[in-house]
Phi, psi and omega in degrees: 000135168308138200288327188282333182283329193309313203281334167285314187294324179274013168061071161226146175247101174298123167335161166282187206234110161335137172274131178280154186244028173184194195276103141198168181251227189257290174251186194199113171245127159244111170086249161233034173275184135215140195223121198277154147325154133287139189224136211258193188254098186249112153280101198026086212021028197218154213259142199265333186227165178208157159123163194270140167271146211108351203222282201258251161359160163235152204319304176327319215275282189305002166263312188312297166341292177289006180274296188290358159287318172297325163282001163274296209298333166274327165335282215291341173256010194256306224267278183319285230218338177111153190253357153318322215241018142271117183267355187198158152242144163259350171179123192245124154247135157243133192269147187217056168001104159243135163311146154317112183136299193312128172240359201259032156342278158315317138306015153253304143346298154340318157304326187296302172321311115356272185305291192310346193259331172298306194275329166218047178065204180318317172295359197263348196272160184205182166254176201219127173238130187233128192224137157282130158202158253259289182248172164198179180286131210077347220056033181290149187252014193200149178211136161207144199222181216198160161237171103261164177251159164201160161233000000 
């Protein structure tokens, strides 16, 4: 099955591919990596939320956030190279808006993580860094960037 039949099957629709919001562009392939932007959870181009999580955001709330964030970042590899033509993802950082205090990083992330084993099976498990930080861009409240193998 086609990455795209996958993606039917789990009923999702990938987003159009976010407009960088600063001088860079979305991906980068060197050799056979590609190494996405960071991508925030923008729903039709506009951010649905702002705020830290633990604080504004609720943890819960905010794993959905990295899931939609994560469908930006297959747009944007959808866009590159075709989503066909991934062979592995190899590394997801997830970014975390966090209130003082706040420690459920990883379980937030999860939404990104999640999603990739869901769209692409075994090749979707991957490492991982889930980091707390004071702001992010925009006042977003989760950012996530990717490594992939591709061919």
């Amino acid at each position: 099955m086609t990455v795209r039949g996958r993606l039917a099957e789990l009923g999702i629709v990938l987003p159009g591919v976010a407009a960088a919001a600063g001088s860079y562009v979305p991906t980068v392939r060197t050799g056979d990596l590609l190494f996405t932007a960071g991508q925030l959870p923008f729903v039709d181009g506009a951010l649905s939320v702002t705020g830290r999580v633990g604080a504004e955001v609720k943890a819960e709330d905010a794993k959905g956030y990295a899931r939609i964030a994560a469908l930006n970042l297959l747009a944007a590899v959808d866009a590159a190279v075709g989503l066909d033509a991934v062979v592995r993802v190899v590394k997801l950082v997830g970014f975390v808006a966090s209130a003082e205090g706040f420690t459920g990083q990883p379980g937030v992330i999860n939404g990104a993580s999640d999603l990739m084993a869901e769209v692409f099976g075994e090749a979707g498990r991957h490492v991982r860094s889930a980091v707390g930080v004071a702001e992010l861009p925009l006042g977003a409240p989760v950012e996530v960037e990717g490594i992939l193998q591709v061919r």
